[in-house]
Every structure is written in structure tokens, then in C-alpha cells.
C-alpha positions in Angstrom: 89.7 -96.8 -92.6 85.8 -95.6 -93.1 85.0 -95.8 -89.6 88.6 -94.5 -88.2 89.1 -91.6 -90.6 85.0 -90.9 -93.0 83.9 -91.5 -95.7 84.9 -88.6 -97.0 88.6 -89.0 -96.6 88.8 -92.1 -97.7 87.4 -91.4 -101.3 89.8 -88.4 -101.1 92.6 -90.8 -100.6 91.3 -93.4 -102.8 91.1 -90.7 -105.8 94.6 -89.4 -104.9 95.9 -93.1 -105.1 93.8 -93.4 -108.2 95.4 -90.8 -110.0 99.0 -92.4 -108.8 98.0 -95.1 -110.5 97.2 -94.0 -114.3 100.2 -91.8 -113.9 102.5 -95.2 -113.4 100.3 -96.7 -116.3 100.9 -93.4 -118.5 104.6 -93.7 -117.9 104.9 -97.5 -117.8 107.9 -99.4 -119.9 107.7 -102.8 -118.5 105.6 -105.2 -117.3 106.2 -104.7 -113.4 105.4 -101.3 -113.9 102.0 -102.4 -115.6 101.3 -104.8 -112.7 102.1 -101.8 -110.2 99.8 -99.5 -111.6 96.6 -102.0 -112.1 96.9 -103.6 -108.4 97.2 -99.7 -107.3 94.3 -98.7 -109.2 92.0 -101.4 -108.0 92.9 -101.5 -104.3 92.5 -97.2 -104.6 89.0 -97.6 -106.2 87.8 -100.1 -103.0 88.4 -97.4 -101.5 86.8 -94.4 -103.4 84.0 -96.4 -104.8 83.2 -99.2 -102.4 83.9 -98.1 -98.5 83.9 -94.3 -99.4 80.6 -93.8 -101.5 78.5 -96.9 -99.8 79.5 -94.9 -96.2 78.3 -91.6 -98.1 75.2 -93.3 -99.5 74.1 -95.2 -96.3 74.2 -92.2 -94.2 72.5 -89.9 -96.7 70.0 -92.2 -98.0 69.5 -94.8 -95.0 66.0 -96.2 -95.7 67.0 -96.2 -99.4 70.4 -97.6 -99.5 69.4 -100.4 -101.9 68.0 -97.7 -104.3 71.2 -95.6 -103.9 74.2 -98.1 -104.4 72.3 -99.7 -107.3 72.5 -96.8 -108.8 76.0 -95.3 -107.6 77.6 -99.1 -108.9 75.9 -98.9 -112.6 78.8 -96.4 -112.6 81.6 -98.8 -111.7 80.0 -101.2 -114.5 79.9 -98.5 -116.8 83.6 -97.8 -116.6 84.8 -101.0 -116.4 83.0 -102.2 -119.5 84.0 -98.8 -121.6 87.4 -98.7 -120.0 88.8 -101.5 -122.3 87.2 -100.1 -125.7 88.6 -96.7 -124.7 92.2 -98.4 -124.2 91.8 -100.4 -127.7 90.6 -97.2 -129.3 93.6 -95.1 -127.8 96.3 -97.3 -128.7 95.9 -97.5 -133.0 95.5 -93.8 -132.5 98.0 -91.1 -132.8 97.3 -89.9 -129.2 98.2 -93.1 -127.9 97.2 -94.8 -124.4 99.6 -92.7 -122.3 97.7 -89.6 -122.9 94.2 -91.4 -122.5 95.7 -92.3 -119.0 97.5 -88.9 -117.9 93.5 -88.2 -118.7 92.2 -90.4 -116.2 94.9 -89.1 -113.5 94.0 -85.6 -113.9 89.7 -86.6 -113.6 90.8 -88.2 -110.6 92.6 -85.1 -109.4 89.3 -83.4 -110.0 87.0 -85.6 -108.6 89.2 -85.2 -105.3 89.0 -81.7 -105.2 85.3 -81.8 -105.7 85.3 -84.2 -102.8 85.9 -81.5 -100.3 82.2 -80.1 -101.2 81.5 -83.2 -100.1 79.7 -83.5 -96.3 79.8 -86.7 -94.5 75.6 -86.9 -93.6 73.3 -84.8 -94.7 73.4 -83.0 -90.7 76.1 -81.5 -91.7 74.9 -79.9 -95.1 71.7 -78.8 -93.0 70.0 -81.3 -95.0 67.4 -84.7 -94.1 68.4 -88.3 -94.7 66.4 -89.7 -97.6 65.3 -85.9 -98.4 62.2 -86.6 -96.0 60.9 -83.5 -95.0 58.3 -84.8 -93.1 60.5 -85.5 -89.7 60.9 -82.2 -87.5 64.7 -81.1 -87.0 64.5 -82.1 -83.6 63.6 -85.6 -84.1 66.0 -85.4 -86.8 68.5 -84.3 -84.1 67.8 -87.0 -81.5 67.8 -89.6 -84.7 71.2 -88.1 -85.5 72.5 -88.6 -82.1 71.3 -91.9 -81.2 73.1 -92.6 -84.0 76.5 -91.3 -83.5 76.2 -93.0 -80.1 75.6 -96.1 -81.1 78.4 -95.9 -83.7 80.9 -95.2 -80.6 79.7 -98.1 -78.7 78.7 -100.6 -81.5 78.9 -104.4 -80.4 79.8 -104.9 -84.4 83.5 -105.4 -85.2 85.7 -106.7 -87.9 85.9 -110.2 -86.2 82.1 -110.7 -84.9 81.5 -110.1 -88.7 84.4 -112.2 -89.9 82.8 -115.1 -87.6 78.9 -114.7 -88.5 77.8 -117.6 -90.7 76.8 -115.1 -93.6 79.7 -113.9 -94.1 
């Protein structure tokens, strides 16, 4: 979906999905609806947080991708280790869980909405990979192209990297 449609889109998407998701878990009265609503959520946030933002990251910060997406999953960590306090807190209050997740949905809605600011590489925000200043536009331009090009005719598909030995 990354490659076929950006990055971009796909944490669009991913966020839209997302918010579908806590509003089945905000209105849930049974178990199946529950289930529904978690598998949703996690499948949508691959998509936001995983393909979308390590796309984003490696074409914005591609001699420091290691730098970036250790940084950009503390966040997923984060959330996953405050989301369960924040459910336990939310359901021996008055405003309940349902509220806490019609929260989440509406972030979500938010977050998609900012996504639009959003560019694909940093080309297209007249900015330079890495924030290196030191390369001239031009070489930036010939980078940027060689690049695009060699996107189109990659030898890499899903099954060569399905049948290397590392993966």
C-alpha cells in the first residue's frame, strides 16, 4: 500500500481506520464487538505507525533512519504502556471508558487532518533530507531523481524479500 498509494495516504487511512476503531470500542456491548474493535485498531496502526511514518522517516531522514524511528517508536511504547492505566483509570470513574475512547477517535480524526500538512520527502516541502545544508539543490535534484528512478525499476519485491534468508 506504501509503495502503490505514499506514505502519506496510508497514515491517513490508517488514522481514519483508527478512529473506526475506538468508536466500535466506545459503543461496544459484547464481546465480538470488543474483538472487532481491537483487531481493527491494531491492523489500522501498522499502517499509520509502522508502513506510513517509517516511509516518512526514511525519506526525510535517509542517513539517519536509525536515529529517527528510534525515536518515532518510543511513541508506540509510550502508548501502549499508558493505554492500559488510562483504561483502568477510566473505568472506576464517572466518565467511564466509552468517553475515554470517543477521545481517542476524535485525536485520531485530528491527527488525520494534520496529515495533509504532511509532504511525502522533504523535495516537496522545498526542504533537504537529513536537514543537510551542505549539498547544492542541484545535486540534491539529481539525488532525488536517481532515486525516484530506481524506485520504478527496483529489482526488490515482496517475494525476493519473502525468499532472502534474513527474512
Amino acid at each position: 500500500l506504501g509503495k502503490k498509494m505514499g506514505a502519506k495516504v496510508v497514515c491517513i487511512i490508517g488514522l481514519i481506520i483508527n478512529a473506526l476503531s475506538f468508536v466500535i470500542l466506545a459503543l461496544m456491548n459484547s464481546f465480538m464487538m470488543y474483538a472487532a474493535g481491537v483487531i481493527l485498531f491494531f491492523i489500522s496502526m501498522s499502517g499509520y505507525a509502522v508502513i506510513g511514518l517509517g516511509m516518512l522517516g526514511s525519506s526525510w531522514f535517509p542517513h539517519k533512519k536509525g536515529i529517527f524511528m528510534g525515536i518515532a517508536t518510543i511513541g508506540m511504547t509510550i502508548c501502549g504502556a499508558a493505554i492500559n492505566p488510562m483504561v483502568l483509570g477510566c473505568a472506576g470513574s464517572p466518565m467511564g471508558i466509552s468517553l475515554l475512547f470517543w477521545g481517542c477517535a476524535v485525536a485520531c480524526v485530528i491527527l488525520a487532518g494534520l496529515m495533509l500538512l504532511v509532504k511525502n520527502n522533504p523535495e516537496e516541502a522545498g526542504a533537504y533530507p537529513d536537514n543537510d545544508r551542505s549539498i547544492s539543490r542541484e545535486q540534491l535534484q539529481k539525488e532525488f531523481e536517481a532515486a525516484q528512478e530506481y524506485k520504478k525499476n527496483s529489482p526488490w519485491n515482496t517475494a525476493r524479500v519473502l525468499k532472502t534468508p534474513q527474512t
